[in-house]
Residue, then its C-alpha position, 0 to 999 in steps of 0.5 A: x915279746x916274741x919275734x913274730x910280734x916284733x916282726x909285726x909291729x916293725x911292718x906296722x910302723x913301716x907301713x905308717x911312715x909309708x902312709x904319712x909320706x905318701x903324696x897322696x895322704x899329705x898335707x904339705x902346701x909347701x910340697x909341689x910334688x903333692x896333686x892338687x887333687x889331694x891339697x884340695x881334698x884333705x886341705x882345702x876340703x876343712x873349710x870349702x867341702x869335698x866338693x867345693x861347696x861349702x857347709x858354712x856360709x863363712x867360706x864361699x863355694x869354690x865348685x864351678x868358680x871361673x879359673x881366672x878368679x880363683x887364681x887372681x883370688x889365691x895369687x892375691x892371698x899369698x902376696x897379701x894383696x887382699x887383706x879382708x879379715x878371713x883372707x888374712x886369718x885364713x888364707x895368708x898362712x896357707x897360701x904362703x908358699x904355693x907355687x904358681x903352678x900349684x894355684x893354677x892346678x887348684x883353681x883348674x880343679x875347682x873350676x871343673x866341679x859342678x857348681x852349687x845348685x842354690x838354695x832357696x829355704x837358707x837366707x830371705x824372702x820371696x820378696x827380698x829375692x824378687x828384688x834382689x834380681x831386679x838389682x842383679x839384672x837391671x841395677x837400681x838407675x835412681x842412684x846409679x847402680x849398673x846391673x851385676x848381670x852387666x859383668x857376671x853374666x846373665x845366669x850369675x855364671x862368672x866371666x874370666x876374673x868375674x866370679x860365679x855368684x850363683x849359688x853363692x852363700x848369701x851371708x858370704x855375699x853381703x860380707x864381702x860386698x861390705x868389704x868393697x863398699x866400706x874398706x880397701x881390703x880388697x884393692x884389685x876390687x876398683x870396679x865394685x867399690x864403685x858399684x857399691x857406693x850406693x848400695x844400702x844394706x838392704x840392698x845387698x841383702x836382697x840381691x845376695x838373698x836372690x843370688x844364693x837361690x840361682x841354680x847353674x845353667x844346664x848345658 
């Protein structure tokens, strides 16, 4: 092997090592120093889309969700607050050592992107969905169930620690809303624990049906 190709495969592993501890290519969660931009892109990015919309409805979309709820969200993680199934087997180990600036870069990040435009063709039908807004915007008064649109907001917009449901993966949906009806996996939930006491299951299918097709609201 000759001095030239020497040289050259020297510079080339420099510039590998150079790569791997750049800020801007890490995957270190427990680095501060690393942009939010980038944790999300080649962290987050695996399970919540490049642009924070989901590929599988296992993972909610993140584009567009309030900054408070993902905050309160990433916060409850890390102190292992909330304990649903994917939260622990997915979220516990990562959130673990982000630091409060780095949760309220990420949620500032996401909530900056734009949202899912919905999906009309995935989950129900046109008469699940007829329902589920009925549920959404006047609840079902025979059995006590307030209107989602009462906290969430008329377009299923989010409010503060009020999520955006719009374009919400229906599957997550339901999940999630069994999570409150059934379990305290979920304990700063209180409210919706008690907004889905009497939620039937078909019930929760019609409204996640209707509120997976929700476009976001033009501005």
């Amino acid at each position: 092997m000759n001095q030239h190709t020497i040289r050259l495969m020297g510079l080339s592993v420099a510039l590998a090592l150079s790569a791997c501890s750049s800020p801007e290519r890490s995957r270190e969660l427990n680095d501060a120093s690393i942009p939010v931009h980038a944790t999300a892109q080649q962290v987050c990015a695996n399970c919540h889309g490049a642009a924070g919309v989901a590929t599988s409805p296992n993972f909610p979309n993140l584009a567009g969700q309030t900054q408070p709820y993902i905050e309160k969200q990433l916060t409850a993680f890390r102190s292992h607050a909330r304990s649903d199934p994917e939260g622990y087997e997915y979220m516990w180990g990562l959130s673990a050592h982000l630091t409060d600036a780095q949760i309220s870069g990420l949620a500032s990040y996401y909530a900056q992107l734009p949202p899912s435009t919905g999906n009309k063709d995935h989950f129900g039908t046109a008469v699940m969905r007829s329902q589920g807004q009925q549920i959404f915007e006047q609840g079902i008064a025979a059995t006590g169930v307030p209107a989602c649109a009462a906290c969430h907001g008329a377009h299923a917009e989010g409010n503060d620690l009020f999520p955006r449901l719009a374009g919400q993966h229906a599957d997550y949906l339901v999940k999630q809303l069994k999570v409150f009806q059934s379990t305290d996996q979920r304990p700063d939930g209180v409210a919706m624990k008690a907004v889905t006491h009497n939620l039937t299951e078909e019930n929760m299918m019609n409204v996640a049906a209707y509120l997976e097709t929700v476009a976001p609201i033009v501005k």
